[in-house]
Every structure is written in structure tokens, then in C-alpha cells.
OpenMM code with the backbone's topology and positions (N, CA, C; nanometers):
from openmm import Vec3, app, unit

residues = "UNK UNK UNK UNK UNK UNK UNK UNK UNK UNK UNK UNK UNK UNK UNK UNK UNK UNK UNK UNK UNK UNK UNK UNK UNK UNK UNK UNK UNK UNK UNK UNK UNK UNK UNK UNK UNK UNK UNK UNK UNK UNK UNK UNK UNK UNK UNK UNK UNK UNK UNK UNK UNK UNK UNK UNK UNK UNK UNK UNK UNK UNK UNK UNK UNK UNK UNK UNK UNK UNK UNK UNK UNK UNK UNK UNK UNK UNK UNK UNK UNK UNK UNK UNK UNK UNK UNK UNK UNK UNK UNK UNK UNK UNK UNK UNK UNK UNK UNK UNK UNK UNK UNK UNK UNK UNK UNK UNK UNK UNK UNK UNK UNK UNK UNK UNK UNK UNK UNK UNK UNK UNK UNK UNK UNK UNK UNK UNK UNK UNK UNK UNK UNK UNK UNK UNK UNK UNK UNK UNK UNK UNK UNK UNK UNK UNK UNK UNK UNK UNK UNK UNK UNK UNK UNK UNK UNK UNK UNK UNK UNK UNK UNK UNK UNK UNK UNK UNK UNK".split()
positions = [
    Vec3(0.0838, -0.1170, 0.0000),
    Vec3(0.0000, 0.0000, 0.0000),
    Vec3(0.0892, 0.1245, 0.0000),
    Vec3(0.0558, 0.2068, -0.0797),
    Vec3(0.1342, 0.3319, -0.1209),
    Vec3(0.1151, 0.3880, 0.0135),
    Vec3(0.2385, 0.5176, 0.0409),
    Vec3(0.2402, 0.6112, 0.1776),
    Vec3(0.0942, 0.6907, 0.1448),
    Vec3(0.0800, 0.7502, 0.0018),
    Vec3(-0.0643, 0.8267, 0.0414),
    Vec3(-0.1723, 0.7625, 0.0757),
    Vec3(-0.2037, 0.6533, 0.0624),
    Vec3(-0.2849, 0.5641, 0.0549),
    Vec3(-0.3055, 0.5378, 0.1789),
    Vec3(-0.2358, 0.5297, 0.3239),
    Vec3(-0.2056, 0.5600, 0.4442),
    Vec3(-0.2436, 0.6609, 0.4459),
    Vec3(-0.2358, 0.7539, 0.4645),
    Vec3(-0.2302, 0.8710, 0.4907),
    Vec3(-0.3399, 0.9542, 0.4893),
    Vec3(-0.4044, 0.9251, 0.3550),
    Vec3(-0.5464, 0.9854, 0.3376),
    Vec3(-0.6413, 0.9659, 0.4908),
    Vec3(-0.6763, 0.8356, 0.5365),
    Vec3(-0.7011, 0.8569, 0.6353),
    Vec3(-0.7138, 0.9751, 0.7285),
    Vec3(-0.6353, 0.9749, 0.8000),
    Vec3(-0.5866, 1.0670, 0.9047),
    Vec3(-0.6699, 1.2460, 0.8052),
    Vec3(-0.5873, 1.2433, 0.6773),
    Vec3(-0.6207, 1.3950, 0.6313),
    Vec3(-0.7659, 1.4133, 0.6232),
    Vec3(-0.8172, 1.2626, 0.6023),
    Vec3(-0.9864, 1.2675, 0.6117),
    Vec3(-1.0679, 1.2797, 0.7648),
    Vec3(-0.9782, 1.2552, 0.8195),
    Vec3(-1.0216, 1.2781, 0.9555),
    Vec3(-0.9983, 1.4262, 1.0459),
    Vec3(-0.8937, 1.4889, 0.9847),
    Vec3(-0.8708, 1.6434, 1.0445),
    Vec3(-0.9777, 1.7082, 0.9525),
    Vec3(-1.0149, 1.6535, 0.7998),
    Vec3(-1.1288, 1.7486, 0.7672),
    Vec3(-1.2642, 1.7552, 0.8434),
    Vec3(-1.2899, 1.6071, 0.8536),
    Vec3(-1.4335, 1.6278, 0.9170),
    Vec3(-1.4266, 1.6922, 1.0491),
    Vec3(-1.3588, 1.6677, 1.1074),
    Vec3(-1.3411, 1.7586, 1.2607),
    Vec3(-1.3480, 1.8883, 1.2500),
    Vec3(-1.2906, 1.9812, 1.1401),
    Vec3(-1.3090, 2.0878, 1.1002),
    Vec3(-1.3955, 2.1256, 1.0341),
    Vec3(-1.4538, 2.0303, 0.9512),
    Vec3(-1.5774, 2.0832, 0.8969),
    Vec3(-1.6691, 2.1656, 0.9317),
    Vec3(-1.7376, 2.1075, 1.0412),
    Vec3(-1.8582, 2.2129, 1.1311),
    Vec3(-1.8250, 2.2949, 1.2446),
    Vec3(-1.6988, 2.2967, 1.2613),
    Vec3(-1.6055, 2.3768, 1.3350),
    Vec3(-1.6497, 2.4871, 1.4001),
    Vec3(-1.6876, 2.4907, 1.5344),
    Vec3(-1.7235, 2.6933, 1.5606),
    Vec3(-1.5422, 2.8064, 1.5745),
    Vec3(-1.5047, 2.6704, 1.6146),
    Vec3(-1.3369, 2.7288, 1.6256),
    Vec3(-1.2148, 2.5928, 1.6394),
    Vec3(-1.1085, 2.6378, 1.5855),
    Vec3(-1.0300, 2.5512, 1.5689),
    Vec3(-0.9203, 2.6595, 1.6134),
    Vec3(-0.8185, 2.6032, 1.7247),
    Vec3(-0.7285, 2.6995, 1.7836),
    Vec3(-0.5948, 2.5474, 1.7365),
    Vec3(-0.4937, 2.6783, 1.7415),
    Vec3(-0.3402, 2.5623, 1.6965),
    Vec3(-0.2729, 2.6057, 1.8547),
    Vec3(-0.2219, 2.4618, 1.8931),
    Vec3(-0.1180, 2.5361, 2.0004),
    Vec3(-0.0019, 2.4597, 1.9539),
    Vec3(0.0968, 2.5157, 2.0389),
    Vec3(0.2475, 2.4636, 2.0443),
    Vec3(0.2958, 2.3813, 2.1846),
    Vec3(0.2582, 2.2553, 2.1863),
    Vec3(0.2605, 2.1757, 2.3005),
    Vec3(0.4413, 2.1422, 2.3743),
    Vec3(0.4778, 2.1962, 2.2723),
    Vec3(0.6351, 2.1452, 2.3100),
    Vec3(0.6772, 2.1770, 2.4581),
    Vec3(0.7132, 2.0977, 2.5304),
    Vec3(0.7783, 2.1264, 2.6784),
    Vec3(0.6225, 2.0693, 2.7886),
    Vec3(0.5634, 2.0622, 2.7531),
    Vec3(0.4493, 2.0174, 2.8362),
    Vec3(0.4976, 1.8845, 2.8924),
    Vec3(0.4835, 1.8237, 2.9802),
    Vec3(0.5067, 1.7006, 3.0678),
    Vec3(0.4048, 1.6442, 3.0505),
    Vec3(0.3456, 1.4860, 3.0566),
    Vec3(0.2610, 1.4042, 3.0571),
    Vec3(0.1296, 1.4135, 3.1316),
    Vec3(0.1806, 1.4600, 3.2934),
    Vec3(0.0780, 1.4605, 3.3795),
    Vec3(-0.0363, 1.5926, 3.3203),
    Vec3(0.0836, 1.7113, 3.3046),
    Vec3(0.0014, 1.8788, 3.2740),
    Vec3(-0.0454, 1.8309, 3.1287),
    Vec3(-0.0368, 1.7313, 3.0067),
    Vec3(-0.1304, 1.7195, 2.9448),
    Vec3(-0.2659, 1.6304, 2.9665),
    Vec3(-0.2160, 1.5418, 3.0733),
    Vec3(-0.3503, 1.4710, 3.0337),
    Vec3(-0.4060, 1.5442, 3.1016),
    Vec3(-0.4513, 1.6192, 3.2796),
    Vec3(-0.5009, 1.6938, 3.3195),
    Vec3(-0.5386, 1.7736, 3.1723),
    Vec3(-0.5330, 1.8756, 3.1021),
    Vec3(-0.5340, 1.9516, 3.0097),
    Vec3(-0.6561, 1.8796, 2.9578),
    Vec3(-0.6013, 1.7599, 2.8623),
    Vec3(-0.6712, 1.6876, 2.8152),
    Vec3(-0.7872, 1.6578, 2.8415),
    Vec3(-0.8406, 1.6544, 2.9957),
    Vec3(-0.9612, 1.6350, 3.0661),
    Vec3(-1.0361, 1.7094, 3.0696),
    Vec3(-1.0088, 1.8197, 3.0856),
    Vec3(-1.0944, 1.9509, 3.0820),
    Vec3(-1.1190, 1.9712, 2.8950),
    Vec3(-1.0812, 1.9045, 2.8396),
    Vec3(-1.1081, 1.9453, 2.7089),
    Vec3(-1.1744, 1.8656, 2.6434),
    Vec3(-1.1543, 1.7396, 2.7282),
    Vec3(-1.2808, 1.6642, 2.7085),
    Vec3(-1.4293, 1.6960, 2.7408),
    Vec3(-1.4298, 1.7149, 2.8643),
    Vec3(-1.5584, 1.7498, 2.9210),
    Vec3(-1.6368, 1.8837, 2.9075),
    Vec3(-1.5381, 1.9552, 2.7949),
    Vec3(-1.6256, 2.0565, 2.7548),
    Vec3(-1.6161, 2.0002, 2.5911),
    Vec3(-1.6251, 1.9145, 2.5672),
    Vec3(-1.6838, 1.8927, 2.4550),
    Vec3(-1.5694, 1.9662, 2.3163),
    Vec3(-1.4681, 1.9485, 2.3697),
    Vec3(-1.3741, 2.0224, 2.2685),
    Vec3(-1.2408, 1.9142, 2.2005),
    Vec3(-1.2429, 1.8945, 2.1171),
    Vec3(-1.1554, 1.7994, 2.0530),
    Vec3(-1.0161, 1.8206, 2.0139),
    Vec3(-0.9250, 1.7247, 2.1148),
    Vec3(-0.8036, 1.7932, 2.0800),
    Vec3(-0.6898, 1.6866, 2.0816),
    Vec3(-0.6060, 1.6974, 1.9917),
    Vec3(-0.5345, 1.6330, 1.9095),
    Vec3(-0.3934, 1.6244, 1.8516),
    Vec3(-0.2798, 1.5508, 1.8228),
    Vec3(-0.2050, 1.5990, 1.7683),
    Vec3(-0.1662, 1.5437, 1.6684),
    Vec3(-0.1659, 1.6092, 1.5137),
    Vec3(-0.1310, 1.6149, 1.3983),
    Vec3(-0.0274, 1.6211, 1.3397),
    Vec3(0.0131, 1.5491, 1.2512),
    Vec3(0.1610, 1.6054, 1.1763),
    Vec3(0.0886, 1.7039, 1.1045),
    Vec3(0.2188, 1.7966, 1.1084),
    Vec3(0.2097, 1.8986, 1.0259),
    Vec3(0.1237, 1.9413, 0.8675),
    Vec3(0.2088, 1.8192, 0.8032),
    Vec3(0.1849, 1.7858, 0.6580),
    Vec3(0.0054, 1.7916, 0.6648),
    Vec3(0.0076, 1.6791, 0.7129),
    Vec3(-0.1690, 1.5864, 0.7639),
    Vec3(-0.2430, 1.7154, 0.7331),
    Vec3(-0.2067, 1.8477, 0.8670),
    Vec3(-0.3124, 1.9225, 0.8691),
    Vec3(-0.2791, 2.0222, 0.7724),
    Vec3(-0.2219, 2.0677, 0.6484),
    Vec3(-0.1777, 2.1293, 0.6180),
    Vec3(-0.2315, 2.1119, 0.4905),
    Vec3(-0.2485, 1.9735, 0.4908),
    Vec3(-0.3164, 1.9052, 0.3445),
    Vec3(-0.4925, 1.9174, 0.4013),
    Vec3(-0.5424, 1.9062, 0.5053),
    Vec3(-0.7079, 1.8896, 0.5477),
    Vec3(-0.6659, 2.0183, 0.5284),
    Vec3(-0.6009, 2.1279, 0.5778),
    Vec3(-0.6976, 2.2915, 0.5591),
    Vec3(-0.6986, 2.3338, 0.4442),
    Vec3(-0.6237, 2.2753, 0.3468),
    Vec3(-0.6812, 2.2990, 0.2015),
    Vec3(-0.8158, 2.3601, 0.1870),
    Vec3(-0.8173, 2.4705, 0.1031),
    Vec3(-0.9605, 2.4985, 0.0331),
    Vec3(-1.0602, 2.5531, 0.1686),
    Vec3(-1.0235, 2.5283, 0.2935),
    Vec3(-1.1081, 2.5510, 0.4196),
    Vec3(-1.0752, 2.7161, 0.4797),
    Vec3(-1.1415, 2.7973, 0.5355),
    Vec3(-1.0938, 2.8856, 0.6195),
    Vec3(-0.9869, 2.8341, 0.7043),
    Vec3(-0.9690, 2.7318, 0.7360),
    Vec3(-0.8477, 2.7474, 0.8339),
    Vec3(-0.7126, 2.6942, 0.7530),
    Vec3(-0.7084, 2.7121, 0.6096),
    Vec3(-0.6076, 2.7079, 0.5309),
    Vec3(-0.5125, 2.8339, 0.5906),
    Vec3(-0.5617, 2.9607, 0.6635),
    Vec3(-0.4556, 3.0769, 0.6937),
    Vec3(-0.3873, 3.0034, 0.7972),
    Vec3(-0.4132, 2.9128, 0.8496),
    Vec3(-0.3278, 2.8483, 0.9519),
    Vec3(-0.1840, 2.8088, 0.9168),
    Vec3(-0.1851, 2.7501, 0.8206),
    Vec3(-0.0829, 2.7073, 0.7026),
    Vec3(0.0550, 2.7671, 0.7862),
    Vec3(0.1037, 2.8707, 0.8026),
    Vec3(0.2032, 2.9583, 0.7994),
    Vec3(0.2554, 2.9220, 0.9370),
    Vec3(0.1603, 2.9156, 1.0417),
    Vec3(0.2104, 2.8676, 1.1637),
    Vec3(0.2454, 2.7150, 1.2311),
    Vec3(0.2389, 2.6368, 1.1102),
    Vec3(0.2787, 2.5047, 1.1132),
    Vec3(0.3527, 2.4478, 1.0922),
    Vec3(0.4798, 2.4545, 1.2418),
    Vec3(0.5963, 2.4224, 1.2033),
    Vec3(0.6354, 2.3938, 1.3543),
    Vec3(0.7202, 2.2849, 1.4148),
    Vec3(0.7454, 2.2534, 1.5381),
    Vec3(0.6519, 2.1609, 1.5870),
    Vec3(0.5783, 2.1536, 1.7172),
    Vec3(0.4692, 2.0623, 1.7826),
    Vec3(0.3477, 2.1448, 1.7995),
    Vec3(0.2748, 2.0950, 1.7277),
    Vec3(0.1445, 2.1540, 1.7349),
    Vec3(0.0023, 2.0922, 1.7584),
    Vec3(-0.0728, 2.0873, 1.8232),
    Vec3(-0.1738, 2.0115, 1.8207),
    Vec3(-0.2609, 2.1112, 1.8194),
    Vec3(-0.4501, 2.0007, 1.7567),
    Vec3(-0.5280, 2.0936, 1.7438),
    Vec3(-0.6436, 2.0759, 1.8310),
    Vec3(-0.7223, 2.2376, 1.8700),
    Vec3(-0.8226, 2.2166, 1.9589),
    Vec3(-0.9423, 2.2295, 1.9154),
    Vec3(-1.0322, 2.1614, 1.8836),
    Vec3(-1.1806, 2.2187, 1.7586),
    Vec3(-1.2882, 2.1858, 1.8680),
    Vec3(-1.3719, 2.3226, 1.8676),
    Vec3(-1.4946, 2.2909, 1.9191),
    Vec3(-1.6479, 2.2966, 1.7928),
    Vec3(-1.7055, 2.2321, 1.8287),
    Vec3(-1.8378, 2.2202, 1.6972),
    Vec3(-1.9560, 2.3151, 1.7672),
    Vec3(-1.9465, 2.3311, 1.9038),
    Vec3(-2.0290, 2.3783, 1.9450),
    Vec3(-2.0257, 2.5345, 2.0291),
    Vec3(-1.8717, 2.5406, 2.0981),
    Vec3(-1.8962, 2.6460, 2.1738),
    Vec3(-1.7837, 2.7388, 2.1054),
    Vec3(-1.7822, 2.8455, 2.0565),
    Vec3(-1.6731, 2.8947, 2.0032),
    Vec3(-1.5235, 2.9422, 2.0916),
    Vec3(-1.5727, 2.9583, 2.2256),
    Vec3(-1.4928, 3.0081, 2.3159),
    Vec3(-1.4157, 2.9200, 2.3835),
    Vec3(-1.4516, 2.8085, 2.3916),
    Vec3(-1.4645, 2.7007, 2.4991),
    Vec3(-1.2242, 2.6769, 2.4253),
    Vec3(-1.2182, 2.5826, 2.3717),
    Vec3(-1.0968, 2.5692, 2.3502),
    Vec3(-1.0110, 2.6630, 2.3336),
    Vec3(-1.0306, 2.8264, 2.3238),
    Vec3(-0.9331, 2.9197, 2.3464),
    Vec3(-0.9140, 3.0162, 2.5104),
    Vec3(-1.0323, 2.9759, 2.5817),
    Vec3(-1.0356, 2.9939, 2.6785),
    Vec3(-0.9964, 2.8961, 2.7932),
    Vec3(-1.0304, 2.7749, 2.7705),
    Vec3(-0.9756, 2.6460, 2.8603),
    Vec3(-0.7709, 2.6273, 2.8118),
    Vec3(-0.7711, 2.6524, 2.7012),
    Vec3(-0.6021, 2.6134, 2.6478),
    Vec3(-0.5693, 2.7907, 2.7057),
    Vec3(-0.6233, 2.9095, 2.7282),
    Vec3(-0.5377, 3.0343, 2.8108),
    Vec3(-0.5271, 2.9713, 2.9437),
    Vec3(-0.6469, 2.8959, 2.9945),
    Vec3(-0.5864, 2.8988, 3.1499),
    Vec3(-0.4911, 2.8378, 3.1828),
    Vec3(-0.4298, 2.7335, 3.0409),
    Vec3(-0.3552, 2.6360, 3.1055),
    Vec3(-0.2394, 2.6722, 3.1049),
    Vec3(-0.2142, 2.7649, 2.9679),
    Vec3(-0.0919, 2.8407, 2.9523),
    Vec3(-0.0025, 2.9531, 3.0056),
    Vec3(-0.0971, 2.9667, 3.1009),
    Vec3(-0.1165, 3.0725, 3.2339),
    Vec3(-0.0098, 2.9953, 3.3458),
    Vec3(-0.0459, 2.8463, 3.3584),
    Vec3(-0.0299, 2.7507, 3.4501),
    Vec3(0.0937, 2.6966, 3.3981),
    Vec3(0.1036, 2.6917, 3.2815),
    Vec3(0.2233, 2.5499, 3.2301),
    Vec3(0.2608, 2.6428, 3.1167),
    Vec3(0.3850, 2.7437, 3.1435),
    Vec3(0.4841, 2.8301, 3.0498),
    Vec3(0.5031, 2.7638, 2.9178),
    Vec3(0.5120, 2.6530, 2.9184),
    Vec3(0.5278, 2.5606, 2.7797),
    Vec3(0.4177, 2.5500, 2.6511),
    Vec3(0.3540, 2.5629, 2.7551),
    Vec3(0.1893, 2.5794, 2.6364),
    Vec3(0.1914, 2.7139, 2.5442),
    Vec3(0.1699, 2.7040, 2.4342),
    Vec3(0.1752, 2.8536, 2.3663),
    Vec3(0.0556, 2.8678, 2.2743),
    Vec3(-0.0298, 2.9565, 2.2877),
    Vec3(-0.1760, 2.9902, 2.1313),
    Vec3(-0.0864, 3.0314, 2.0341),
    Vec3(-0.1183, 2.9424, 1.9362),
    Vec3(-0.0305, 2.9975, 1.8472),
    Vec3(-0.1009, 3.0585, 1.7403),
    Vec3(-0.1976, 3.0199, 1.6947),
    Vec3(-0.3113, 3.0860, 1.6227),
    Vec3(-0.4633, 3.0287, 1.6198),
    Vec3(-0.5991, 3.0654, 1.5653),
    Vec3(-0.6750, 2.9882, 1.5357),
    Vec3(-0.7885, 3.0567, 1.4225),
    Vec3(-0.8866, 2.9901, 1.4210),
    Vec3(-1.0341, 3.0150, 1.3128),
    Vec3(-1.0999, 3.0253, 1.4315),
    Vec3(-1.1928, 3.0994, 1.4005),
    Vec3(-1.3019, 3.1450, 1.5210),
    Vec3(-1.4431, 3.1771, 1.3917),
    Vec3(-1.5564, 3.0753, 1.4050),
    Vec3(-1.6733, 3.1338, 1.3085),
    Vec3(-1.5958, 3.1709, 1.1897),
    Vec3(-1.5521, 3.0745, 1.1178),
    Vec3(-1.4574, 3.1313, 1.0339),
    Vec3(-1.3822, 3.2432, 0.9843),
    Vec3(-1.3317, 3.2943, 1.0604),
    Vec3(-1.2358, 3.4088, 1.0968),
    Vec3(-1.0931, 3.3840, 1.1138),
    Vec3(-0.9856, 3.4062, 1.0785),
    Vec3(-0.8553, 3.3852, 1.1044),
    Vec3(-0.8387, 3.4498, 1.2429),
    Vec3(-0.7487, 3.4541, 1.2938),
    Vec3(-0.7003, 3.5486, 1.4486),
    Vec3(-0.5547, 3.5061, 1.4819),
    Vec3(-0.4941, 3.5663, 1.5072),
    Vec3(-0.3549, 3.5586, 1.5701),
    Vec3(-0.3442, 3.5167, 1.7195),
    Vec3(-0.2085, 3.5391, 1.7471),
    Vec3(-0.2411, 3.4656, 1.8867),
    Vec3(-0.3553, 3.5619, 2.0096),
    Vec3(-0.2914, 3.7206, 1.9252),
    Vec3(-0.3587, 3.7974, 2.0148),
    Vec3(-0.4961, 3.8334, 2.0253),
    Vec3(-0.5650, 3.7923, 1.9071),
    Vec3(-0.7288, 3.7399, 1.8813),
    Vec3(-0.7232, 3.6565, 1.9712),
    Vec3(-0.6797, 3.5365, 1.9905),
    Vec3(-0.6994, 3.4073, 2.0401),
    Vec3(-0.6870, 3.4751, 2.1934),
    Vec3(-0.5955, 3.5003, 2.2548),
    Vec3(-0.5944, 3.5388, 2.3957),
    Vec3(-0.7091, 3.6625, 2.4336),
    Vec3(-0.7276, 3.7412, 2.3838),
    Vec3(-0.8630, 3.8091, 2.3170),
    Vec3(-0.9931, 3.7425, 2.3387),
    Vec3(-0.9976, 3.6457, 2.2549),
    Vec3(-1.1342, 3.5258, 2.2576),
    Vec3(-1.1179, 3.4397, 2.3545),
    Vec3(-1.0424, 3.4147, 2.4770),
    Vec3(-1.0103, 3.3081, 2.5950),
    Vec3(-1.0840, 3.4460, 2.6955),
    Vec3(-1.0739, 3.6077, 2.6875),
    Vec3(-1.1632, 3.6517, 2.7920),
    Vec3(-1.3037, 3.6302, 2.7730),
    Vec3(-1.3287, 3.6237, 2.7184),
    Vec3(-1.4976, 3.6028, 2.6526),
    Vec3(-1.5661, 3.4706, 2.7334),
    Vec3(-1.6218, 3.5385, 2.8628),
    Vec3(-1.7357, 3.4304, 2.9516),
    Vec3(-1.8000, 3.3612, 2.8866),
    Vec3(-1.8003, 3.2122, 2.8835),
    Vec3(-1.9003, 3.1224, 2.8210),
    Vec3(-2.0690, 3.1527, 2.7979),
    Vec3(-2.1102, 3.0412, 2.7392),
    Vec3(-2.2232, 3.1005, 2.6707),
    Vec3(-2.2967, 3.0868, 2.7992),
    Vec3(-2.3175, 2.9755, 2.8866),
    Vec3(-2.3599, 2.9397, 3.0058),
    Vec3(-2.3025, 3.0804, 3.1026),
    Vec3(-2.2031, 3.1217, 3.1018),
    Vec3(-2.1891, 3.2487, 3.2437),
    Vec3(-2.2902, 3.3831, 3.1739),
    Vec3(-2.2240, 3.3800, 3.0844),
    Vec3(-2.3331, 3.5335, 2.9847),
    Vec3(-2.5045, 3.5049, 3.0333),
    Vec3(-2.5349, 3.3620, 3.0521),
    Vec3(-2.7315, 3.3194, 2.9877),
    Vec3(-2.7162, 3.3737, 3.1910),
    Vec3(-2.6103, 3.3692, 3.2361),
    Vec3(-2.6416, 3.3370, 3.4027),
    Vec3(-2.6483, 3.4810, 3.4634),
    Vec3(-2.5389, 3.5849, 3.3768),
    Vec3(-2.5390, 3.6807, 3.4162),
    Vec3(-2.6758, 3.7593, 3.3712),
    Vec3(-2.7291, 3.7529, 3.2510),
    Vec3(-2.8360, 3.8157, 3.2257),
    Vec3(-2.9622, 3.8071, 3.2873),
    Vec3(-2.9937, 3.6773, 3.3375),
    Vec3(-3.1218, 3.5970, 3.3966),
    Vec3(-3.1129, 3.6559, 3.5546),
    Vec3(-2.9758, 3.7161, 3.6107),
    Vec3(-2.9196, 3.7617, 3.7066),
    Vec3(-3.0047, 3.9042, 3.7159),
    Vec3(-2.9153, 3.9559, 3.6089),
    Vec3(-2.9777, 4.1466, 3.5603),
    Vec3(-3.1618, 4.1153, 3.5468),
    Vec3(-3.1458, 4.0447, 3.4978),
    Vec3(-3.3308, 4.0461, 3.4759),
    Vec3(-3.3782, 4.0311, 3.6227),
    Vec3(-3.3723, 3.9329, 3.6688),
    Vec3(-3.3840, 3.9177, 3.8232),
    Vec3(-3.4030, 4.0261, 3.9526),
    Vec3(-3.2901, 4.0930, 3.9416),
    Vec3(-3.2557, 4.2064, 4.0342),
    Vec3(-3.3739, 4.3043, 4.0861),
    Vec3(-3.4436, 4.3546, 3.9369),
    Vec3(-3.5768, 4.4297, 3.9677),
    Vec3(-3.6483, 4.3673, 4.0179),
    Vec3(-3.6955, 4.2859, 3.9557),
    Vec3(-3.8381, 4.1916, 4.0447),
    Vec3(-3.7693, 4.1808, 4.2185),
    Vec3(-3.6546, 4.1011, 4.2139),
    Vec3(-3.6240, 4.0691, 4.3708),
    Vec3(-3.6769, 4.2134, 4.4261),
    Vec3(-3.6256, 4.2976, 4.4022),
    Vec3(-3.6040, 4.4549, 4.4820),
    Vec3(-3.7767, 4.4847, 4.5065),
    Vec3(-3.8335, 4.4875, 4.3880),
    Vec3(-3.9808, 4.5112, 4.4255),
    Vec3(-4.0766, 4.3947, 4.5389),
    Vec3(-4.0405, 4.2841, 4.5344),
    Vec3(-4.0439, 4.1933, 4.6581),
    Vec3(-4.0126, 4.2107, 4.7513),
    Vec3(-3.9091, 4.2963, 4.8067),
    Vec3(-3.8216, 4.3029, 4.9190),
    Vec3(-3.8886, 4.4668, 5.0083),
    Vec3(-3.9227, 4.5755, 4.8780),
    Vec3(-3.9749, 4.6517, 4.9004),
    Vec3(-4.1164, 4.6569, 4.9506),
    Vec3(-4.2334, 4.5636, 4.8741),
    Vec3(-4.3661, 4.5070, 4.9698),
    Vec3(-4.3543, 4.4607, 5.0884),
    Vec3(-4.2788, 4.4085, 5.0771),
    Vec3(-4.2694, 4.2925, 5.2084),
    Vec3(-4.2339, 4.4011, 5.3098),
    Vec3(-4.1176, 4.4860, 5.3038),
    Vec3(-4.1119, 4.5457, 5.3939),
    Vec3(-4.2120, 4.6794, 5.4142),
    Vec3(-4.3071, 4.7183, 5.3238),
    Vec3(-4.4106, 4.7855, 5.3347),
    Vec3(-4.5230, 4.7174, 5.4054),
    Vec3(-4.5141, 4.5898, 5.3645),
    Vec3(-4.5818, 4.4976, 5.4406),
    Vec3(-4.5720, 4.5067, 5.6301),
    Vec3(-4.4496, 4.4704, 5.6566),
    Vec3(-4.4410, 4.4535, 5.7596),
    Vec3(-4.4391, 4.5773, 5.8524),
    Vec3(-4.4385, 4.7206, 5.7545),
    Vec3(-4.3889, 4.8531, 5.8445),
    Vec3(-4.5469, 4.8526, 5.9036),
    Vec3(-4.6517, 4.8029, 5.7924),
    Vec3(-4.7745, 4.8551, 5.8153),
    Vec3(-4.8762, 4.7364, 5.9279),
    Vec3(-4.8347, 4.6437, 5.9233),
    Vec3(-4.8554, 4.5228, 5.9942),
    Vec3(-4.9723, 4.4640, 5.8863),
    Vec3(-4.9869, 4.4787, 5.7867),
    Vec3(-5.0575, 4.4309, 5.6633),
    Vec3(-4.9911, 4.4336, 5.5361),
    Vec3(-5.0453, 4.3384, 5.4405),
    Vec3(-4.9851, 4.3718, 5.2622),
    Vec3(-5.0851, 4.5025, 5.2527),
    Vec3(-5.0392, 4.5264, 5.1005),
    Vec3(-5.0656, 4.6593, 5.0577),
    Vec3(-5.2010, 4.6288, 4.9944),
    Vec3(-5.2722, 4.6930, 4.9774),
    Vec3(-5.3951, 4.6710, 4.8391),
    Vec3(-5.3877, 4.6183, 4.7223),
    Vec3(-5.2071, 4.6670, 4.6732),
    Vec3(-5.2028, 4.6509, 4.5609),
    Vec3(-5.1694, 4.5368, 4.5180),
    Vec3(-5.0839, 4.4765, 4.6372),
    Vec3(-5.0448, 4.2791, 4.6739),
    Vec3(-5.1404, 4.2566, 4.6655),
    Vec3(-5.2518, 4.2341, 4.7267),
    Vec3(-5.3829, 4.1536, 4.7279),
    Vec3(-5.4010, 4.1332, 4.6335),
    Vec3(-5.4537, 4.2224, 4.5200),
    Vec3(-5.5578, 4.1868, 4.3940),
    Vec3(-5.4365, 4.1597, 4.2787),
] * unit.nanometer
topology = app.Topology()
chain = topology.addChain("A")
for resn in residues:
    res = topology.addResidue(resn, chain)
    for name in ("N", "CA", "C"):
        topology.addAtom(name, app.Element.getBySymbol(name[0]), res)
């Protein structure tokens, strides 16, 4: 069996992962130790983010023809890839905290909603609160008034030793 013939595989497999892609971030894993990846690894599991490491060539041949063909340029050394299908934030924000933690880790670039970004997009898009903290903070802000007007009867309530008229009906 010919080497491409091998090979296709794998390049068929970095496409579909990218295919429906909300973001695909590149890092530079070099110097990382075993334990600080698989930890890594775990958290990137459980948010549903797929991450991987590629030869160069492999992914270089899948970003063909794709938005994340601008990646091309930064593919050189150890690189693995992080693709989420669902949350766009989720793998550039989970791979900042780690790189925060473990000097070795580096963003080296990514696609975001098909968008190119540099590293400094990418560290950029790792502040950006998940979709879950944003739905928590708003439901929060919405909240606040109603609580306050509750808090305000009640204690009109109790100044007067009755609810108000307007509680009743």
C-alpha cells in the first residue's frame, strides 16, 4: 500500500473535525510534561472540545480549500489541534488557562466562526465568559428588579402590619 494511501485517512479525519467547526485553535505543546497534558486533556474533554495531535503535513493538506487554510504559515514545530463544533470560546479559553499555569503551552493561532485570528485574537477570545456564564449573568440582571420590588412590599408589608392593596388583587 502506497504512503498516500495511508495517509489519506488521518487527512480525512482532520477534515471532518473541522468541517462544522465553531473554532479551531493551533497550540504549540512542546515542553508540556505528561501529567500537565492529560489533566489539560480532561478539561477538554468534558467541555466537549476535541483535541489532538497532527503532523504537520496531515493538517496542512485537510486545511486545504477551508478557512483554516490561513493556519498554514504557523505550522511548524509541535502543534496540536483544539476544535470545538459547538462552543466557540470554549478551547481558546480552557487552552489560556492552562498556559497561564504550564509556560510551555503557547496559542499559536486559530479560526473562530470562520475568521482567522492571531495569537492575540486568540488570547482576546479566551476573555470572553461562556455562553452558560453570559445566559447566568443576564437571567441575574433580569432578576434584580423583580427581587427589589419583593423586598420593598414585604417590607411595606411589615412597616404597616398588613400587605398593601395593591399585593392583594
Amino acid at each position: 500500500m502506497a504512503k498516500v494511501e495511508l495517509k489519506q485517512p488521518v487527512v480525512e479525519e482532520i477534515s471532518s473535525v473541522i468541517k462544522d467547526a465553531q473554532s479551531v485553535v493551533l497550540v504549540n505543546y512542546s515542553g508540556l510534561t505528561v501529567e500537565q497534558d492529560t489533566i489539560m486533556r480532561k478539561e477538554l474533554r468534558e467541555s466537549g472540545v476535541t483535541y489532538k495531535v497532527y503532523k504537520n503535513t496531515m493538517m496542512r493538506r485537510a486545511f486545504e480549500g477551508t478557512p483554516c487554510e490561513s493556519l498554514d504559515e504557523h505550522l511548524h514545530g509541535t502543534n496540536a489541534l483544539a476544535v470545538s463544533a459547538t462552543d466557540a470560546t470554549a478551547p481558546a479559553r480552557i487552552l489560556a488557562k492552562y498556559a497561564k499555569q504550564y509556560p510551555a503551552l503557547e496559542l499559536v493561532a486559530g479560526v473562530v466562526e470562520g475568521k482567522y485570528n492571531d495569537q492575540a485574537g486568540i488570547q482576546a477570545l479566551s476573555q470572553i465568559p461562556s455562553r452558560e456564564e453570559l445566559l447566568a449573568k443576564l437571567f441575574g440582571s433580569m432578576q434584580a428588579p423583580i427581587a427589589n420590588i419583593a423586598r420593598i412590599f414585604k417590607q411595606i408589608a411589615e412597616k404597616d402590619g398588613e400587605a398593601p392593596a395593591a399585593a392583594e388583587a
